[in-house]
C-alpha positions in Angstrom: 7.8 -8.0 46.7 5.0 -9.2 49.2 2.5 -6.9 50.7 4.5 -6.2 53.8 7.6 -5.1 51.9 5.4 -2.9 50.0 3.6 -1.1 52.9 7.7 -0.7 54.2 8.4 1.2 50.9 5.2 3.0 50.8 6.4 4.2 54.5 9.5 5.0 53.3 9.0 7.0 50.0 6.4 9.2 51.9 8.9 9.9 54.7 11.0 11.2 51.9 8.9 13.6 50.7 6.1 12.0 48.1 3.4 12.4 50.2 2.0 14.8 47.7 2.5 12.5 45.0 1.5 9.2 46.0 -2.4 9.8 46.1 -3.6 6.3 44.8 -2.0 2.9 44.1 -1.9 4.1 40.5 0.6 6.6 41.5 2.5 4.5 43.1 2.9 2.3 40.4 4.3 5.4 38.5 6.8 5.7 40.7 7.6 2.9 41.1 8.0 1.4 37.8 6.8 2.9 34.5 7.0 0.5 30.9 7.5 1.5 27.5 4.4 -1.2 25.4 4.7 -0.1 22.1 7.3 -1.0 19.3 9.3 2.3 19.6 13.1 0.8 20.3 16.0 0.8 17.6 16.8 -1.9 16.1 19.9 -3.6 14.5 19.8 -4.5 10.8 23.0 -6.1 8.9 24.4 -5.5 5.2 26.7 -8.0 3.6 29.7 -5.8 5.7 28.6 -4.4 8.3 26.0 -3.6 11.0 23.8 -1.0 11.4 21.1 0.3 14.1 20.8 -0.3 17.8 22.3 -3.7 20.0 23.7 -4.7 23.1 26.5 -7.4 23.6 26.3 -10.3 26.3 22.6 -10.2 28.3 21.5 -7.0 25.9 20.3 -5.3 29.1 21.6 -1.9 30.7 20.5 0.9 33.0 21.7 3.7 34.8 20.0 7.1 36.1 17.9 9.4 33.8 19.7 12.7 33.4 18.0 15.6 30.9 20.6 16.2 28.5 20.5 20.3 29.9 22.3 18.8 32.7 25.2 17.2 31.2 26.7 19.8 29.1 28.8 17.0 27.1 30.8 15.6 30.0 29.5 12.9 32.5 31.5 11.1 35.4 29.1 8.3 36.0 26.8 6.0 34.2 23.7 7.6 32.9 20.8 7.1 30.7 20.7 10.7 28.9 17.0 12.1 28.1 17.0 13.6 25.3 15.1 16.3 23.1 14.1 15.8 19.3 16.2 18.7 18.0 19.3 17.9 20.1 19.0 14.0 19.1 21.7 14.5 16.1 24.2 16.2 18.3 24.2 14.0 21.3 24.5 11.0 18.8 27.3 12.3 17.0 29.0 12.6 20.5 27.7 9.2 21.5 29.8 7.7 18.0 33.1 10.2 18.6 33.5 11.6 21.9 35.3 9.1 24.6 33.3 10.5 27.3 29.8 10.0 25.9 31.1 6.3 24.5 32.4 5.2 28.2 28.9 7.1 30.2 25.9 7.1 28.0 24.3 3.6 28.9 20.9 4.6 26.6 19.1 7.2 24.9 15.5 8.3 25.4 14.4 10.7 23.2 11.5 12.6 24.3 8.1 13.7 22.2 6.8 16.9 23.8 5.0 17.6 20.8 7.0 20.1 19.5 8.3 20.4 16.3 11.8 20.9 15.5 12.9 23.1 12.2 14.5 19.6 10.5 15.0 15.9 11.7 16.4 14.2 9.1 17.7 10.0 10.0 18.5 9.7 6.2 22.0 10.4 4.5 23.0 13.3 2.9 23.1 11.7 -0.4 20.7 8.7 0.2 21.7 6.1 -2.0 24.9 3.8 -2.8 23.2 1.4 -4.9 24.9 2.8 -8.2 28.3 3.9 -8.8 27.7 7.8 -9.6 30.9 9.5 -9.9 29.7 13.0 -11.0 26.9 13.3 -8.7 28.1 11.4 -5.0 29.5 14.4 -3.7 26.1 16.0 -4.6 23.8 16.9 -1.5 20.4 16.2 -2.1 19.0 15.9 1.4 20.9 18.7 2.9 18.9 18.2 6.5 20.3 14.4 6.5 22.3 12.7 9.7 22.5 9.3 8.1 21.5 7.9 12.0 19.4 5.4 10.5 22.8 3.9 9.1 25.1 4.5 12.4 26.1 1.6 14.3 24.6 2.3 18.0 26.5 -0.3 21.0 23.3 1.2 23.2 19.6 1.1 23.2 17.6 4.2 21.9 13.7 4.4 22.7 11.6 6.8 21.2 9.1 7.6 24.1 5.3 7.7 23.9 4.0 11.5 25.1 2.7 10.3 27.9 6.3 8.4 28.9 7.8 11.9 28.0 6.3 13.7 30.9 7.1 10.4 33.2 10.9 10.6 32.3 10.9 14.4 32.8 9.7 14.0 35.8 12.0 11.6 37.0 15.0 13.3 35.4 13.7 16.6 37.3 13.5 15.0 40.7 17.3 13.1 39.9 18.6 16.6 39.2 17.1 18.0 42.5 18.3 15.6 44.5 21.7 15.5 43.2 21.6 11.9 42.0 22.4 10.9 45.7 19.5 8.6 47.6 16.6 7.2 45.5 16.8 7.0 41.8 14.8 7.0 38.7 16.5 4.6 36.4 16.1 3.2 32.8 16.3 -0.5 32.7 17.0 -1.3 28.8 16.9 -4.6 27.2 18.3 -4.9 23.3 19.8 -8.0 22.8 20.0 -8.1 19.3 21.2 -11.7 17.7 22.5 -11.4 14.4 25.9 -10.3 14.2 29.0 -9.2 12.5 27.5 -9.3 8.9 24.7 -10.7 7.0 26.2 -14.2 5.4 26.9 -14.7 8.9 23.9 -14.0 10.5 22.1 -15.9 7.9 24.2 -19.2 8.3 23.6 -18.9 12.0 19.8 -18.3 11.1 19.7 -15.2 13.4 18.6 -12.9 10.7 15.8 -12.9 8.3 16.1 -11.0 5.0 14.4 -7.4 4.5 12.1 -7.7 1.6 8.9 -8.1 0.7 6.9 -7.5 -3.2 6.8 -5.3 -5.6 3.4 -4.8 -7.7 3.3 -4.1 -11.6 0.1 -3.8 -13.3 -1.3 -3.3 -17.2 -3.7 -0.6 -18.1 -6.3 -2.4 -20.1 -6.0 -2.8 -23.6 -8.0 -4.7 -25.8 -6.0 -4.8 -28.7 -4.5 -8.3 -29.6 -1.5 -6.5 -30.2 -1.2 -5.1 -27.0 2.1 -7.2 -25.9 4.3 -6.0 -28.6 3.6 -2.3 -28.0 6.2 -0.1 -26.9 5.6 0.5 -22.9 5.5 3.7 -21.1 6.3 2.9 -17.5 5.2 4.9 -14.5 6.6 4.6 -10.9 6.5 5.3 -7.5 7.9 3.9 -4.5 5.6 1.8 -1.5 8.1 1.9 1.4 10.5 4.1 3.7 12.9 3.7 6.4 14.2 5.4 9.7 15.8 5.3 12.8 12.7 3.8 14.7 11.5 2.2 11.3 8.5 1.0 12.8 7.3 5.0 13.3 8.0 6.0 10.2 5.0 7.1 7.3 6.9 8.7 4.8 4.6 10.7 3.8 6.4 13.1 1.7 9.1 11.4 1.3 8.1 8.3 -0.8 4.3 7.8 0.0 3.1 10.6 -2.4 4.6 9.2 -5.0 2.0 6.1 -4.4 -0.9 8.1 -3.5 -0.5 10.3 -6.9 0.4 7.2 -9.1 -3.0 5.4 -7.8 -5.1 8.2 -8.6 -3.9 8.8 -11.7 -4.6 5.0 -12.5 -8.2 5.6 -11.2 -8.7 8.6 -13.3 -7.6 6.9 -16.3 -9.2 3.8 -15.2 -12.8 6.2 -15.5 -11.9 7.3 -18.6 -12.3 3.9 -20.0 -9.5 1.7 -22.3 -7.0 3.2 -24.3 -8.8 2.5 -28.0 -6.0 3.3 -30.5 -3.0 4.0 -28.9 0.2 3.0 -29.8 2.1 2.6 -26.9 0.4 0.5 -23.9 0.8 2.3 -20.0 2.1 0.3 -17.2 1.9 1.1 -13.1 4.7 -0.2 -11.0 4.5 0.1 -7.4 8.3 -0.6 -6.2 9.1 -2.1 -2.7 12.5 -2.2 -1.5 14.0 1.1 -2.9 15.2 2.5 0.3 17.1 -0.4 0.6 19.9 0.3 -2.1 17.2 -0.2 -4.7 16.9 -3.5 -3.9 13.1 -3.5 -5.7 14.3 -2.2 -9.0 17.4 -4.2 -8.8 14.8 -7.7 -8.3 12.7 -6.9 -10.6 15.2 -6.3 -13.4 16.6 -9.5 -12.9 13.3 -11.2 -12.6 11.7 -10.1 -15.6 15.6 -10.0 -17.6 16.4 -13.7 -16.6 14.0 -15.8 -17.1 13.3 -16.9 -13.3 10.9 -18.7 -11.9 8.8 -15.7 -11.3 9.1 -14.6 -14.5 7.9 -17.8 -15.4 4.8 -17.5 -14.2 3.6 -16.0 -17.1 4.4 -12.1 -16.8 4.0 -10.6 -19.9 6.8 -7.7 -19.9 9.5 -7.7 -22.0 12.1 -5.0 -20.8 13.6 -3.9 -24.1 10.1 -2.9 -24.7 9.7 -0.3 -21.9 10.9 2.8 -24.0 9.8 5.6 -21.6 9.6 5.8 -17.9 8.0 8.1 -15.7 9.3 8.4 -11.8 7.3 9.7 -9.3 9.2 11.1 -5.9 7.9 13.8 -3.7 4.6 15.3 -5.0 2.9 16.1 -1.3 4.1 19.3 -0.4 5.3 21.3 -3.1 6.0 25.0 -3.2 4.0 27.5 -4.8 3.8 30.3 -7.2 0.7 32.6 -6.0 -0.8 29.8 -4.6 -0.3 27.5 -8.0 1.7 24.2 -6.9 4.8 24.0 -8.8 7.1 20.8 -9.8 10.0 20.1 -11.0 11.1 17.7 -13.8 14.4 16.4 -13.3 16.6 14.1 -16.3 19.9 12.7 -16.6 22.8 15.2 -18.1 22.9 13.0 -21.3 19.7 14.0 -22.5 18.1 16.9 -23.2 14.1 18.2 -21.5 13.8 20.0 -25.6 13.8 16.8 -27.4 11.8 14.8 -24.6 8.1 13.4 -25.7 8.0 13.0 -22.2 8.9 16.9 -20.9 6.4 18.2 -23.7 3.5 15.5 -22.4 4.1 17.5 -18.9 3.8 20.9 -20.3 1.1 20.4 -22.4 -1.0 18.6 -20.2 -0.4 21.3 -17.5 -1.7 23.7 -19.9 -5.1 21.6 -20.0 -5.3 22.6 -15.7 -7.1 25.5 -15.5 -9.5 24.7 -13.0 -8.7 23.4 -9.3 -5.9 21.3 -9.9 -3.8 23.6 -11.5 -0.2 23.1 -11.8 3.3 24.8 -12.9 5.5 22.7 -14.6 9.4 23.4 -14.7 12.4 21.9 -15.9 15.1 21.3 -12.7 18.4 23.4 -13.4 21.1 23.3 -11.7 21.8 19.8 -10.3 24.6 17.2 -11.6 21.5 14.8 -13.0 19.0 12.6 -11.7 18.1 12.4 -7.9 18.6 9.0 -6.4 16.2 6.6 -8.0 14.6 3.6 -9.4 14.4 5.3 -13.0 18.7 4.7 -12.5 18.1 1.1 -12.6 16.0 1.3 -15.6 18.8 3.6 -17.9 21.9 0.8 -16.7 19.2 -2.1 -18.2 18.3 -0.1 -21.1 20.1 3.2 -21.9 18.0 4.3 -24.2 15.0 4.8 -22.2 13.3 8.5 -22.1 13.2 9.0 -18.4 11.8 12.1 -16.2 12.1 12.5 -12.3 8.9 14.1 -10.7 9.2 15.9 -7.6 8.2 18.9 -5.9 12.0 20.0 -5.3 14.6 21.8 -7.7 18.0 21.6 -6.6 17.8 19.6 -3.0 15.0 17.7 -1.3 12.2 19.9 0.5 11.2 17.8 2.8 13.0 18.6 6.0 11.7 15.4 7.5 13.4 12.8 5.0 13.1 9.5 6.6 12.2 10.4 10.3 8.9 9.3 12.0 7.7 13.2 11.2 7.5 12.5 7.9 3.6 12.2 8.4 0.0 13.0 7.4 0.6 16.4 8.7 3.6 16.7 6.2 1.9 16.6 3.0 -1.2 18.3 1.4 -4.0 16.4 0.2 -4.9 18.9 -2.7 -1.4 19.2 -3.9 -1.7 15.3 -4.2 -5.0 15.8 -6.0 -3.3 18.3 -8.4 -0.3 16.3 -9.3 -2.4 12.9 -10.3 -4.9 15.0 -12.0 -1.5 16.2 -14.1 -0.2 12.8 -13.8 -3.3 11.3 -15.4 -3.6 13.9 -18.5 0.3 12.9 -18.8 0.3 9.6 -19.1 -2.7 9.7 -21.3 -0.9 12.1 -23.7 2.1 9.4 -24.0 0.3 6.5 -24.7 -1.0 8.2 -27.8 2.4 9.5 -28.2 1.7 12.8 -27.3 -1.5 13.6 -29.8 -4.5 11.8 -28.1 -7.8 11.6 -30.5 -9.0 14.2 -27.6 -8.3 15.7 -24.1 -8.8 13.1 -21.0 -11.9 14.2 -19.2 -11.7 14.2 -15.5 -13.7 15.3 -12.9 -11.9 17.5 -10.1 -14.5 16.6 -7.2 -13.6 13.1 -8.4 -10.0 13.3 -8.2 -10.5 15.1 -4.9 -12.5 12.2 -3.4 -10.1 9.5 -4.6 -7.0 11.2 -2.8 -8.8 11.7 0.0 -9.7 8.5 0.0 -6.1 6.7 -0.2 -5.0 9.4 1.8 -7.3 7.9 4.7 -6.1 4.5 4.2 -2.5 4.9 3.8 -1.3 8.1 5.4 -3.7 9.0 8.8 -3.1 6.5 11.6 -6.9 6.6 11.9 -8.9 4.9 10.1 -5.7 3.9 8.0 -6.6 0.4 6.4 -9.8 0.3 8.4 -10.9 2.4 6.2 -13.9 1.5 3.8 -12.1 1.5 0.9 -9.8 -1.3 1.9 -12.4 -2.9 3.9 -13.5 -4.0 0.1 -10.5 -4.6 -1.1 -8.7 -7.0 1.9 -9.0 -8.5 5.2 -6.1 -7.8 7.5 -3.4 -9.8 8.6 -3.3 -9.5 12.7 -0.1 -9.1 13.5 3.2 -6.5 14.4 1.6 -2.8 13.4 -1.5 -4.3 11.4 -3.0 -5.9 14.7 -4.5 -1.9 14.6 -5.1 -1.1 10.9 -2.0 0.5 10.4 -0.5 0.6 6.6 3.0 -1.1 7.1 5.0 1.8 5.8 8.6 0.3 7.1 9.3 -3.0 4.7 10.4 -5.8 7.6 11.5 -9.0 7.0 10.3 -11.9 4.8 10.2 -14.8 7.0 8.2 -17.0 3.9 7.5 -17.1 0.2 4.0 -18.1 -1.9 4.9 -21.2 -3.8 2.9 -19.3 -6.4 4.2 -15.9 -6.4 1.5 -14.8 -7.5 -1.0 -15.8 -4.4 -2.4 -12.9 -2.2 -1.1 -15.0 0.5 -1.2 -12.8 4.0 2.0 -15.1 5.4 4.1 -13.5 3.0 2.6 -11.0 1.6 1.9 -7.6 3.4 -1.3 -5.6 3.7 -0.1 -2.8 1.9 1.5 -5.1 -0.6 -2.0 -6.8 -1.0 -4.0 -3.2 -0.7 -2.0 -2.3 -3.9 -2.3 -5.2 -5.9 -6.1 -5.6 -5.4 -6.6 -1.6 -5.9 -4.8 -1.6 -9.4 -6.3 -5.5 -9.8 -10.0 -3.2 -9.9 -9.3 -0.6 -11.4 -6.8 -2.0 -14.4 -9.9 -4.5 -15.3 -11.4 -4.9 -18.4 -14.7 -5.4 -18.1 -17.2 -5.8 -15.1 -16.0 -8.4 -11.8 -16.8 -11.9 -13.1 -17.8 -15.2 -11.2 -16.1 -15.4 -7.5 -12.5 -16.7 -6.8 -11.9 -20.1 -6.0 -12.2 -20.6 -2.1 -9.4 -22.8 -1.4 -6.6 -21.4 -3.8 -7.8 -17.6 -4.1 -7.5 -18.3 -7.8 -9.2 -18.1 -11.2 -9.6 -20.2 -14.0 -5.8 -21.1 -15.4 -4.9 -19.9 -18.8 -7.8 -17.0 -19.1 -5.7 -13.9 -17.7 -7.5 -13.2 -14.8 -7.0 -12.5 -11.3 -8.8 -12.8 -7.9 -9.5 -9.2 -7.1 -10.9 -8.4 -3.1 -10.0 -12.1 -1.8 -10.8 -11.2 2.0 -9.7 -14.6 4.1 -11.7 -14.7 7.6 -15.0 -13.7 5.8 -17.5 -16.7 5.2 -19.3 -16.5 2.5 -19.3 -14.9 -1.2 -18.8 -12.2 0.1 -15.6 -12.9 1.2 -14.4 -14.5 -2.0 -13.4 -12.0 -4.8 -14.0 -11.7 -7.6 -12.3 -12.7 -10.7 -11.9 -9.8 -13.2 -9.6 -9.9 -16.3 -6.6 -7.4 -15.3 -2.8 -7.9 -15.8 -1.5 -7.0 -12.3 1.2 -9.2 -10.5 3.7 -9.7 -7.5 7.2 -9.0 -7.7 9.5 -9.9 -5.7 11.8 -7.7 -3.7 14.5 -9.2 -1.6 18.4 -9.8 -2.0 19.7 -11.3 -5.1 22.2 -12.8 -2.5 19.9 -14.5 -0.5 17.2 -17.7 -1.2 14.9 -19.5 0.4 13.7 -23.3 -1.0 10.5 -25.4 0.5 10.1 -21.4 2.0 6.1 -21.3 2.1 4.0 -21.2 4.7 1.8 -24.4 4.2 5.5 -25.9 4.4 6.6 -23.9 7.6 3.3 -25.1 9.2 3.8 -28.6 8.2 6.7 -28.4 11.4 6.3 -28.6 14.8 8.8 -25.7 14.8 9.4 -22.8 12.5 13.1 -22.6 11.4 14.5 -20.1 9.0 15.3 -21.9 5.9 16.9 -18.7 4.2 20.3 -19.9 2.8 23.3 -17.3 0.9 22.7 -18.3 -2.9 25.8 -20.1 -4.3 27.4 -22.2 -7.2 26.6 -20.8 -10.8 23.8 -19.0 -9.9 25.8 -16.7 -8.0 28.0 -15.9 -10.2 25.5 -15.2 -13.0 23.9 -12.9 -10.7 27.2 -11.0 -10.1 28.4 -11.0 -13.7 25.2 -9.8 -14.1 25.2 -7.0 -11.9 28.8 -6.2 -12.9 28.0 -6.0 -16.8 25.0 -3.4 -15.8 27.7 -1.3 -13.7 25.6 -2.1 -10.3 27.5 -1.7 -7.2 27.2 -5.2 -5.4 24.2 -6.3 -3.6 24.6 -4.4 0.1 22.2 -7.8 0.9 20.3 -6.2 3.8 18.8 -8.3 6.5 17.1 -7.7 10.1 18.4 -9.0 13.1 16.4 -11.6 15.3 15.9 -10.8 19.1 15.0 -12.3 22.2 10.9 -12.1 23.1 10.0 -8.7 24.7 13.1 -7.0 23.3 13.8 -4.5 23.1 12.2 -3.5 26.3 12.2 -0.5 28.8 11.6 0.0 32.2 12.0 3.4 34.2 11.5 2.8 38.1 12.3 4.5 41.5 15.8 2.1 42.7 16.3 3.0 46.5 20.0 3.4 47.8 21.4 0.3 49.1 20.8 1.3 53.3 16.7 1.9 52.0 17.2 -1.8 50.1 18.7 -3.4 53.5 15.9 -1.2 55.6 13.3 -2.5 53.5 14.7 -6.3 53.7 15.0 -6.1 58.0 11.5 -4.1 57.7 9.8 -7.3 55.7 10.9 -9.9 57.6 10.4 -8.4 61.0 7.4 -8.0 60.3 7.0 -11.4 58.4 8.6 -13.1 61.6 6.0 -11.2 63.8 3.5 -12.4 61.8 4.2 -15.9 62.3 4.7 -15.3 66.1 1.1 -14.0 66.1 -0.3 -16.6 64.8 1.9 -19.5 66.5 0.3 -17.6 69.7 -2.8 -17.6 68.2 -3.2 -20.8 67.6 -1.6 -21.9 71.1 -4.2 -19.7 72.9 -7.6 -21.5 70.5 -5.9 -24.6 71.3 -6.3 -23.7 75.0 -9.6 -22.5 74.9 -11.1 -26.0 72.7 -9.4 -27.8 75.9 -10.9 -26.0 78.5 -14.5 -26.0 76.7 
């Protein structure tokens, strides 16, 4: 529109009454047209049957008029892009998948954030798992606030607005309703062209899709002992990653981050405490990627380590029959308590029993030893068919006869009323509950590597503990400083791109556009920050011995063949400083992605060696296939669900709310701009007749 059109429209939107509005041009640009410039649209992702999430057919763009959802009391005539409140998101979505009415009118969803908190928002299922066949417990409920939306099928896009984009579509919603929806109107303009379709293998062969996945990270605690490889393992885990409706939002705080933020504490603790001198059973750390996702990490890193693959290859040192205890870490950052003591809950499968478990006594006996600040009640969980869904299942169909205990703040049915939603944040959990439980944690894990009688009681410091949460806490759970914090300004340099271009800890997995030809590389192309914040954290403080002579510049590597690692590689910064350091520590990659799915010549130095980036991700086939699905059948796994992300179009999905004038304004406008355009050029013609004139006469 040219600057005579505009002064038409400005004319015209104060002769119909927004001459109390319009006080600058930045108000007339909010009425005019208003854009949503964060990543806050659904999006669709695909599983080896089906799709999932949020896509429109043919152009992927939509629009129609704003209308509060007060207004519409379930039953629209007309086209209409429904504004939405948190707590009434469930409901009009349910309509949106069943009612006829909703399915033919609703064109898009905004859902607004006033900044009120509803009672429960819950995008997860009620039983939020199908990665194992669980006859006695599917029917269970453990998430008893759960929608499932983040595993609907959506033909329409769904925003999740800013605050400030809120009160702008209230606004224009408000002044819709007040008008009648007749004249000028405020409309949504929604772009979600998704690409991939139908399935995964199909997406995939069409190269519209890119697999979700990403890396698991296991680490050693030191050990000194030559012997330390052929001691049984006690096995500690906790989960890196979460997923939601708007799956770029979400923290998981509660949900799955706690889990991380106790387990590296713990390490730390123990880490200060100094080697295990003695013990007969050697502690590992692993940091699991990818168990939203059907357990996908679990399920990769079982076959990795089982199979003799090309990662395993690389010289990890873990033999699975080995691992004969395992200790699962789920919710720990908001639990109840009893007179102001936290309280958790230690949860086993119905074939064994908490009396005869090393592992149940470790707990109690080491919550005993908490009589200071962190102290902690320890119970067993009644009352529930088994286990909760989690990684420790895929450790009992590898090797049944594994001691295994499920940590969590909850008895019968998750706690957390915001299970995989974007509230599932730093205001969710408490950090001194944290504290408390990887204080416990610690004293635990210490107890079963000397198989439950250690030579004395672990010392730890509660200020220190305190700090250390804190600490992580910054980094991984606050939007601010999140992994601008000091902690991992040591540790990493940051990639610069989706979320991370502003520190933030990269709580939603994404895709895996490229592989490390060594796995084990801290390579920022395919590895994430938090993926590398994690490895170079438990790199440090899983360490025998002081930092040694800096990493090799070009390769990020050490010297081959002496077990050690570059710890705090930070790429960007020139220098020594910027190089690591190699320290002698056990800690590696693993991968976490779809057995279905591989990707050869996949790494970055090869995708830069193009003048274009293709996707070079292919279904796996022939006999390796069907090794991986005897495989999977002989351990009683349900098949791989083979999740991938779809590809989109630049600047989708993308959202526009602007004033649209009724077609007579449109026409008014048009005649308005070129009568005065056609003036203009009969000014000047005359003009430029009457200087001609005057030049002849002088």
């Amino acid at each position: 529109m040219d600057g005579r059109a505009l002064l038409c429209l400005l004319a015209l939107l104060l002769a119909k009454g927004w001459a109390d509005e319009i006080l600058s041009m930045k108000d007339l640009e909010n009425v005019m047209t208003t854009k949503l410039t964060e990543s806050r649209g659904c999006v669709r992702r695909l599983t080896a049957h089906r799709e999932v999430g949020c896509g429109v057919s043919g152009d992927g763009t939509l629009s129609a008029p704003i209308v509060h959802m007060t207004s519409i009391d379930y039953s629209l005539i007309e086209d209409r892009t429904v504004l939405v409140p948190l707590d009434l998101v469930p409901r009009l979505l349910d309509g949106v998948l069943h009612n006829d009415n909703l399915k033919q009118h609703v064109k898009g969803v905004l859902i607004a954030e006033t900044g009120q908190t509803p009672n429960n928002f819950s995008t997860g299922a009620l039983f939020p798992s199908s990665g194992f066949p669980q006859p006695s417990s599917d029917a269970y409920i453990w998430n008893p606030w759960g929608t499932g939306l983040r595993l609907q099928r959506f033909e329409i896009p769904i925003f999740l607005l800013t605050r400030e984009l809120t009160e702008n579509a209230i606004d224009r919603a408000e002044r819709n309703a007040r008008q009648g929806f007749t004249g000028a109107v405020h409309v949504a303009k929604m772009s979600a062209k998704m690409e991939g379709e139908h399935n995964s293998s199909h997406c995939i062969k069409q190269k519209h899709c890119l697999p979700i996945g990403g890396h698991s990270v296991l680490a050693a605690l030191p050990d000194s002992e030559p012997t330390a490889q052929e001691k049984p393992i006690v096995l500690a885990i906790a989960q890196m990653d979460t997923a939601a409706l708007f799956a770029d939002r979400a923290v998981g705080a509660d949900s799955r981050l706690s889990s991380l933020l106790v387990l590296l504490t713990a390490v730390d603790l123990l880490h200060k405490a100094g080697p295990l001198e003695g013990a007969p059973n050697r502690l590992m750390a692993a940091a699991m990627s990818g168990e939203v996702w059907d357990y996908m990490g679990s399920r990769r890193m079982l076959w990795e380590l089982g199979n003799g693959s090309s990662f395993a290859n690389n010289s990890v040192p873990v033999d699975l029959k080995k691992i004969s205890q395992v200790v699962e870490l789920g919710s720990l950052g908001a639990p109840g308590n009893v007179g102001g003591t936290p309280r958790i809950f230690l949860h086993r499968s119905n074939a064994s029993s908490p009396s005869s478990s090393p592992i149940n006594a470790a707990f109690v006996a080491s919550a005993a030893e908490m009589i200071g600040q962190h102290k902690i009640i320890v119970e067993n969980a009644t009352g529930t068919p088994g286990l909760p869904p989690s990684s420790l299942k895929s450790f009992l169909l590898e090797v049944p006869a594994i001691d295994g205990v499920f940590v969590a703040e909850f008895n019968t049915k998750y706690t957390n009323r915001f299970f995989e939603s974007h509230l599932d944040n730093d205001s969710n959990i408490d950090p001194a509950a944290i504290a408390a439980a990887s204080v416990l944690m610690a004293r635990t894990l210490y107890r079963l590597a000397y198989g439950g009688s250690p030579p004395r009681p672990l010392e730890v410091d509660d200020a220190e503990a305190t700090n250390a949460t804190n600490a992580l806490v910054d980094c991984l759970a606050k939007p601010d400083p999140s992994l601008r914090c000091p902690l991992a300004a040591g540790l990493l340099s940051l990639r610069a791109q989706d979320a991370t271009s502003t520190g933030q800890a990269e709580h939603y997995l994404g895709t895996l556009p490229t592989l490390s030809v060594d796995p084990q590389e801290q390579d920022p192309s395919a590895k994430s920050n938090l993926e590398r914040f994690v490895y170079n954290y438990l790199a440090l403080r899983t360490a025998l011995g002081g930092p040694g002579a800096p990493c090799n510049n070009k390769g990020r590597r050490c010297a081959a063949g002496e077990g050690l690692v570059c710890a705090g590689y930070r790429f960007g910064v020139k220098g020594e400083a910027g190089l690591g350091r190699c320290v002698r520590s056990e800690v590696f990659f693993v991968p976490s992605y779809s057995l279905l799915l591989s990707c050869p010549n996949c790494s970055a130095a090869e995708y830069a060696a193009e003048d274009k980036k293709t996707n070079r991700w292919v279904l796996t086939s022939g006999a390796e296939k069907e090794a991986l699905e005897a495989w999977m059948v002989t351990r009683n796994l349900a098949a791989d669900p083979m999740w991938t992300e779809s590809d989109w179009p630049p600047e989708n999905p993308r959202l526009e709310m602007f004033l649209k004038e009724e077609r007579s304004t449109e026409v008014q406008v048009l005649v308005a701009g070129l009568v005065l355009t056609m003036g203009a050029a009969v000014a000047a013609v005359a003009a430029q007749v009457a200087i001609d004139k005057h030049w002849k006469r002088s």
